[in-house]
Each structure stands twice: as structure tokens, then as C-alpha cells.
C-alpha positions in Angstrom: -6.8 42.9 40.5 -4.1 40.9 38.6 -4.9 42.1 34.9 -5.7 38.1 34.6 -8.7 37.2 32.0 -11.1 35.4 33.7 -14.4 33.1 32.3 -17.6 33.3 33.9 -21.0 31.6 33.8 -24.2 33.8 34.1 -27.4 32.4 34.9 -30.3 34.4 35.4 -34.3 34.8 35.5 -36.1 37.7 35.4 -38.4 39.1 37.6 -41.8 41.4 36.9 -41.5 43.8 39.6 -45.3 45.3 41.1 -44.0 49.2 39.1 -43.7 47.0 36.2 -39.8 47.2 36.5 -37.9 43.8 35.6 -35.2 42.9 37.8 -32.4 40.0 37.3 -31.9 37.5 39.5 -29.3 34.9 38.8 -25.5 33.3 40.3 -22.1 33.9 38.4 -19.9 30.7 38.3 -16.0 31.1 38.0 -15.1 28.9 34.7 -11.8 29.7 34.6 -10.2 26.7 35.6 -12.7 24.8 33.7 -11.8 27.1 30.3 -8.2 26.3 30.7 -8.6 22.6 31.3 -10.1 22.7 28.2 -8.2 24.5 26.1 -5.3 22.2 27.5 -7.2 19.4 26.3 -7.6 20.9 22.5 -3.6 21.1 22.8 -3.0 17.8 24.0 -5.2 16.0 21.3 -3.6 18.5 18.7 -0.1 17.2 19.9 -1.3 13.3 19.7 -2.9 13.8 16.7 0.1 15.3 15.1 2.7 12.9 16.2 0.4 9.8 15.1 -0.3 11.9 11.6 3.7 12.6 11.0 5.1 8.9 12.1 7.5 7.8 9.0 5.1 5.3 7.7 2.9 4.0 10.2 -0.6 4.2 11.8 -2.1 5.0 15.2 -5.7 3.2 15.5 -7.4 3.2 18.5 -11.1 1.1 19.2 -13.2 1.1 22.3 -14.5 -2.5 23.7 -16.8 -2.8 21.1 -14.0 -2.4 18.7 -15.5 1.0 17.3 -12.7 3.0 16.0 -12.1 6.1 18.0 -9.2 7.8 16.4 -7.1 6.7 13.2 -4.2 8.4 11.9 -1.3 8.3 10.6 0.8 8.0 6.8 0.1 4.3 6.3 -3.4 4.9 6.8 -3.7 6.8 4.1 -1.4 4.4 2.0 -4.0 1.7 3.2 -6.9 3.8 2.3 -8.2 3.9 5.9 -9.5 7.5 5.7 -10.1 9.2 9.7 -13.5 10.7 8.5 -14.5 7.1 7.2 -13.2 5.3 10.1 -14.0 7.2 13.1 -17.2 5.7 15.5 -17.7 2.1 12.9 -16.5 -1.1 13.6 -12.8 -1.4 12.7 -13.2 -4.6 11.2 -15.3 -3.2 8.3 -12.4 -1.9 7.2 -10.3 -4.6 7.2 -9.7 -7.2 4.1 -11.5 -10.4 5.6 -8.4 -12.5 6.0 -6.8 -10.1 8.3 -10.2 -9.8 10.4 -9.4 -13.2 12.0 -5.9 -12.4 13.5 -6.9 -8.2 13.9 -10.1 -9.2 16.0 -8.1 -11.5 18.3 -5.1 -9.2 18.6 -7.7 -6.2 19.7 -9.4 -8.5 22.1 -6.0 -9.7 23.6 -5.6 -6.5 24.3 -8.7 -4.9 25.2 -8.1 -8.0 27.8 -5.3 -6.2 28.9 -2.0 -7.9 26.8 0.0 -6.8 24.4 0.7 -8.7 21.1 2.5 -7.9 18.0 2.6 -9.7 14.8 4.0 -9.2 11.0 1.6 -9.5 7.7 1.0 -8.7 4.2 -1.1 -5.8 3.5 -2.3 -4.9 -0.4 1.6 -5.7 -0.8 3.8 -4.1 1.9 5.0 -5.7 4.8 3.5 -4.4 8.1 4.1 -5.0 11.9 1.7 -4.2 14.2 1.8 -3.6 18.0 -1.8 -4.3 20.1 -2.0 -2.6 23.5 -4.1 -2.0 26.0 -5.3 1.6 27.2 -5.9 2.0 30.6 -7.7 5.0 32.8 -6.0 6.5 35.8 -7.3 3.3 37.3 -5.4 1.3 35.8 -9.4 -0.2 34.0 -8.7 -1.2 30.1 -10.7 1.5 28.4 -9.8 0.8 24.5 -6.9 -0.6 22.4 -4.6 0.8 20.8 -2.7 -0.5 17.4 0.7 0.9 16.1 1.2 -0.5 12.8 4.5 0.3 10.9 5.3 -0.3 7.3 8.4 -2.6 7.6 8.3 -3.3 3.4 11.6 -1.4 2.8 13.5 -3.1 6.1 12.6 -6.3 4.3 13.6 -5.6 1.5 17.1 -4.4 2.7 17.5 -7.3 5.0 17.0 -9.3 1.7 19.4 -7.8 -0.2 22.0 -8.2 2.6 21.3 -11.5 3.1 22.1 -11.8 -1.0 25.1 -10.3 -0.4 26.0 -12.6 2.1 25.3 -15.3 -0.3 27.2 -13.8 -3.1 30.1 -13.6 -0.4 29.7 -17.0 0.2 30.0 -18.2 -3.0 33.0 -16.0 -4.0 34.6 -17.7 -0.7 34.0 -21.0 -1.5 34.8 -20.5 -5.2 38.3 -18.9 -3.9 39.1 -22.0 -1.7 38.2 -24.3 -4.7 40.7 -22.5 -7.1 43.4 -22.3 -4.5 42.9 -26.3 -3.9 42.7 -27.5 -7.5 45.7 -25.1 -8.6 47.9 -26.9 -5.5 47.1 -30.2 -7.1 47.6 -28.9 -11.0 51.5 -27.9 -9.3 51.8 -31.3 -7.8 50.2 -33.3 -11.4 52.3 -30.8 -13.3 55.3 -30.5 -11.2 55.6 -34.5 -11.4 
């Protein structure tokens, strides 16, 4: 005896004995292995669920080959108003504003054809890139597809204002070399 807890599965019928006695028969099955298997299962989704729910602005949305959601999560899905509860078993594409469905169908079929494809659009005004992969069983048979979006609206915006910056530098540059060249010819006018 280890101490160990241990699941089991009873299964019994009962018997009318001739006395009028009942007497049990059945089997006991050790579940244990089963139990924990499970139980790691619960902590694995948990762990999943609560990377894809915490990722700094982004969405985890994963559709079977029917392109049924299966899972959604994730900050931007809420920003998006793509709600799990909503989502979860209906065709993704429902939720989606019809002049994405054209790109966001072809993208999950690329990849529920086994390739990965990524591209950038507008969504209700912010900027989002989103990754389309294939999920495959130990296999290596495309089971669903998986889409990582990522709100990219502030990058944008910062690339923006660096590249205005640049501009500005530019200018102030160019300006510079234009003072420096008229003031050499005002001393060579003047200085005559």
C-alpha cells in the first residue's frame, strides 16, 4: 500500500438468490491513469486558454474544416466584439464584416490545406495582422486552422510618426545646405 489515491469503476447487477438474499455481481476497473490524463487535459486547456486570453492585443481563433469556430480568445476579440460564448461551434464567417469574408475564407482554406499565410487589414478602424496555420494531429493530418491576429494600430502609428520625423529631418537638412549655399554667394556679391 503506497498511501496513493486511486479511481475505480464499479459495475454491478444484482442477483435474487433462491433464500431471497440479493447478491452483487460485478468487475472493478482501475481509472486512475484515465482520471489523471484527464485532469491533465483540464490543465492544459486552462494553460492555452489563458495565454491566448492574456496576449497584449491579439486573438487566438481556431475553426475545424468546416470552418466552425472551436475556440476564440483573446483581448482583441473582445475589442472586435467577437464574444467566445457567441462564437464557439458557428461558422466563423458569420462573424466577420462581409468584405473581410473573401480574404478570411481563403486564408482559412489555405491553411486548412496545410499552408501558412499572413496578411494586414483594416478592422472597425485598427490595423490588424493576422497569421493562418495549419493544425495538425500526431499524424501530421490537418485537423483545424488556427488564426493569430495581432492589433498592429499603435506600431503603425509609431512607424508614421518616425517616418515624419525623418521628413522633418530632411527638410531641416536641406534647408541648412540652402542657407549655407546662398550665404557663400551673398559673401562673394557682397564682398565684390
Amino acid at each position: 500500500v503506497t498511501g496513493e489515491t486511486r479511481w475505480s469503476l464499479l459495475r454491478s447487477t444484482p442477483t435474487r438468490n433462491p433464500d431471497g438474499s440479493t447478491t452483487w455481481d460485478g468487475i472493478e476497473l482501475d481509472i486512475t491513469e484515465r482520471k489523471r490524463a484527464e485532469a491533465a487535459l483540464r490543465r492544459s486547456e486552462a494553460l492555452y486558454r489563458s495565454i491566448a486570453r492574456n496576449l497584449p492585443d491579439g486573438l487566438v481563433c481556431v475553426v475545424d474544416p468546416e470552418l466552425r469556430c472551436l475556440g476564440i480568445e483573446g483581448t482583441l476579440a473582445g475589442k472586435l466584439g467577437l464574444a467566445r460564448g457567441k462564437m464557439e461551434g458557428r461558422p466563423v464567417l458569420d462573424a466577420v464584416d462581409s468584405s473581410l469574408r473573401p480574404a478570411v475564407e481563403a486564408h482559412f482554406r489555405l491553411a486548412i490545406a496545410g499552408e501558412t499565410a499572413s496578411y494586414e487589414s483594416e478592422i472597425r478602424g485598427r490595423s490588424v495582422w493576422s497569421l493562418y496555420a495549419p493544425l495538425r494531429d500526431e499524424g501530421g493530418n490537418v485537423v483545424a486552422a488556427l488564426m493569430l491576429a495581432m492589433d498592429i494600430s499603435e506600431r503603425k502609428r509609431s512607424e508614421e510618426r518616425l517616418r515624419q520625423s525623418q521628413k522633418l529631418e530632411s527638410l531641416g537638412l536641406l534647408a541648412g545646405g540652402v542657407a549655407h549655399d546662398f550665404n557663400n554667394l551673398l559673401v562673394g556679391v557682397i564682398g565684390n
